[in-house]
N, C-alpha and C positions, 0 to 999 in steps of 0.2 A: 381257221382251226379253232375249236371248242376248248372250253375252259380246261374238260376234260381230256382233249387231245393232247392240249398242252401240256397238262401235270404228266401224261404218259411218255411224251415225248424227253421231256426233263430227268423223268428217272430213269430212262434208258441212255443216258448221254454219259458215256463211257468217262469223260473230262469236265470239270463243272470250274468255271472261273467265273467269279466275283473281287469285287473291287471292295477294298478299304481305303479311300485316300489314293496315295502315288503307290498304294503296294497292292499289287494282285494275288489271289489266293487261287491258287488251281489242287484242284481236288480228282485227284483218281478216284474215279468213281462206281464200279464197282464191286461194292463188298459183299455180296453174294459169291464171288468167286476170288477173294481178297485180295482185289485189285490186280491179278496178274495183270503180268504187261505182254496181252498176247498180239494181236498183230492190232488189231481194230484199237484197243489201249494205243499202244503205242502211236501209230498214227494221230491217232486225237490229240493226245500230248504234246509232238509235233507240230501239230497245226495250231493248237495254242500259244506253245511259246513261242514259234514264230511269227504268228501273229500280234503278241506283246511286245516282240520285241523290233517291230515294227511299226507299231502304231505308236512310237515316240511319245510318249506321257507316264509311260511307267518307270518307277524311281526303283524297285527292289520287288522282289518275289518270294511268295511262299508256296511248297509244293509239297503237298502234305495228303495220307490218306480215308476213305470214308471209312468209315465200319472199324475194325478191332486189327487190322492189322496195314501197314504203311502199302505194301505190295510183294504178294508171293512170289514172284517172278515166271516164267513161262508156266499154264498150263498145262495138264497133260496131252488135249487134245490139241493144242496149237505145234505141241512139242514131235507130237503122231504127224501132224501135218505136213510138217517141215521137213520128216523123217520121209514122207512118201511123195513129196512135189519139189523138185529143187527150184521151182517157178517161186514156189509159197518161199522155201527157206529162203533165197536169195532174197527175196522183194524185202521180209521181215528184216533180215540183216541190215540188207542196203537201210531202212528207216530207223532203227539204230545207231548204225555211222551216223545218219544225216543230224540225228539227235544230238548224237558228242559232240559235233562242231556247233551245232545252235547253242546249246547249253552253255559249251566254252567260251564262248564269240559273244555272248549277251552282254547288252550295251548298259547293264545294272543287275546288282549283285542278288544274288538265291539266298534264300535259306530251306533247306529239307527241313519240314516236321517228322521224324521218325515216329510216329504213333502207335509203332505194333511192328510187328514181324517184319523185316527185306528180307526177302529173300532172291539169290541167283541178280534176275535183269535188276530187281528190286533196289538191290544194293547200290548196283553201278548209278540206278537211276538217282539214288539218293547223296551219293557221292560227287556227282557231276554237278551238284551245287556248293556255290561257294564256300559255307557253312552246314553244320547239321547240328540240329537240338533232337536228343534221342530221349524216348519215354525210358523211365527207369525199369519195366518190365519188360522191354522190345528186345530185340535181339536181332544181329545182323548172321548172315549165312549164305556162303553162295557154293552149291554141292554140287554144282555140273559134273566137275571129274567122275567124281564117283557115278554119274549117270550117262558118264563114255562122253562126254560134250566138256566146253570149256567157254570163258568168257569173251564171245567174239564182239560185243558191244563197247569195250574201252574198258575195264576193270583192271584187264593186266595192266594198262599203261597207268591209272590212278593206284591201286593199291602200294607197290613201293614209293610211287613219291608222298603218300602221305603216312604210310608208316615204316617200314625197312623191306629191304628183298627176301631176308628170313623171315620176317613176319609175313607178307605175302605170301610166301613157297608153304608155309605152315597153313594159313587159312584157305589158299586158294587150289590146295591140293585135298588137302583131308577136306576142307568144307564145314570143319565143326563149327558149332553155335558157338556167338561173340555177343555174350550178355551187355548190355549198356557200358559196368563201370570197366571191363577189357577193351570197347571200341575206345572212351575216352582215354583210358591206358595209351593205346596205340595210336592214338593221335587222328582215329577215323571221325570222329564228331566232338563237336566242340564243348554241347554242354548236356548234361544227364539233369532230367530234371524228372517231378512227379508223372504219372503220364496224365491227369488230367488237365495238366498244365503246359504240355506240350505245344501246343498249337498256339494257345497264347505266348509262349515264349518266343517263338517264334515270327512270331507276328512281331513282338517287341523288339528281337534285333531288327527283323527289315526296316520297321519302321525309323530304327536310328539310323542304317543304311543307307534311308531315301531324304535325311536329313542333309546329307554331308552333300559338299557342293560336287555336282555331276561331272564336269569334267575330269577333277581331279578321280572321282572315283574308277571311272571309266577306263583311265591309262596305269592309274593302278592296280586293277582288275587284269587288264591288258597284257600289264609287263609282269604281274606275278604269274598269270595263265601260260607265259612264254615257255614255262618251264615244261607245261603238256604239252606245250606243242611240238617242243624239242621231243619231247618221246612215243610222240604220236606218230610215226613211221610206221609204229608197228601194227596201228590197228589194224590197216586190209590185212594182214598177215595173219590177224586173231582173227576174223572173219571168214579169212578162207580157210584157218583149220579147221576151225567148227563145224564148215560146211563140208569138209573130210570126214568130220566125226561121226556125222549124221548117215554116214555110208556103210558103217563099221558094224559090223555082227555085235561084237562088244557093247557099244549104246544099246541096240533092239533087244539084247536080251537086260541088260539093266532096265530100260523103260517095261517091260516085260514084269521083271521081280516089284519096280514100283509101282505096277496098277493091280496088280495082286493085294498089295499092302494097304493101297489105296482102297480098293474093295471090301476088305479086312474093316477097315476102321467102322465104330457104330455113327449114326447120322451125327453133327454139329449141329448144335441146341442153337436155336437164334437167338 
């Protein structure tokens, strides 16, 4: 392959992991379409952290987005797709679930760089890590309801244990925008900082993370996780309503009102 091959090849790689030390940095990568997590995302991600978290040398993680926003969550056209192949919706699901448990199950602890916008899968993605440092201009969001869908990735089952079952029923139903200092309010992410300083900060807790001695981190990772897994029964159940949802006149005409809006909007400046 050419020099050139290669740079093209690099920038179309949906997941980009690079090494600092014992902390690995995986990067959603791309921000042309602001990181959604559509099937090909998702997969990549997958096959990274399972691959870090197999190749035994990695002490902590960071997972953080390219471009201006962390990750919008399902595109529109993956979300169309889903809606007309239960082959495509099932397979994407099914790598979602397979996510929650990798994510849970890592053998050393996360940190989310919130850098910009989660949105929908976004969220869950960024939640499913141990910790979250959130840019002080980013904001969390996950609007399925209102788009006739709901969180069949693990969200219902994180949201009340990290903040209350009211606070979930409020955000996870209406979908409203959860500006930085309200996630830290509610106990979704740990620390609000500048956002050019995000990622750095980040980096700085993994980096004390992969200090502390392994074992002990590991089992205490292990027995705080217990507490998802105790409420993890529910995900195939969030799974296959989803995949109910996607059946529903109700979704086809919301995704409908949303590519109208979508249409609507003038281009994003680069």
């Amino acid at each position: 392959m050419s020099s050139g091959e290669c740079s093209s090849a690099l920038a179309d790689t949906p997941v980009r992991v690079r090494r600092e030390g014992p902390v690995a940095v995986v990067v959603l990568a791309r921000p042309a379409k602001s990181n959604a997590m559509d099937g090909e995302v998702t997969r990549a991600l997958l096959h990274a952290v399972r691959s870090l978290s197999d190749g035994g040398d990695v002490r902590a993680m960071v997972l953080t987005g390219d471009g201006r926003a962390f990750s919008a969550g399902g595109d529109i056209q993956t979300i169309r797709e889903m809606g007309a192949d239960k082959g495509v919706r099932d397979a994407i699901l099914d790598v979602h679930q397979e996510l929650f448990w990798v994510m849970t199950r890592l053998p050393f602890a996360s940190v989310a760089a919130v850098n910009g916008a989660a949105v929908g899968a976004g969220v869950t993605v960024a939640l499913l890590c141990d910790l979250v440092v959130m840019a002080q201009d980013a904001f969390l969001s996950d609007p399925r309801v209102s788009l006739g869908l709901l969180d069949g990735a693990g969200g219902i089952v994180l949201w009340p244990l990290l903040t209350s079952l009211s606070a979930a029923k409020e955000h996870l139903l209406l979908g409203d925008r959860v500006p930085s200092a309200e996630a830290h309010r509610l106990g979704l992410v740990n620390r609000v900082v500048p956002t050019e300083d995000t990622v750095a900060a980040a980096l700085d807790m993994a980096h004390r993370l992969a200090t502390l001695p392994p074992h002990a981190m590991r089992e205490a990772r292990r027995l705080l996780n217990s507490h998802i897994e105790r409420a993890a029964p529910v995900l195939c159940e969030c799974a296959r309503a989803e995949s109910e949802c996607f059946e529903t006149d109700e979704h086809r005409a919301a995704l409908d009102r949303l590519s109208v809006r979508l249409a609507a909007r003038p281009p994003r400046e680069s």
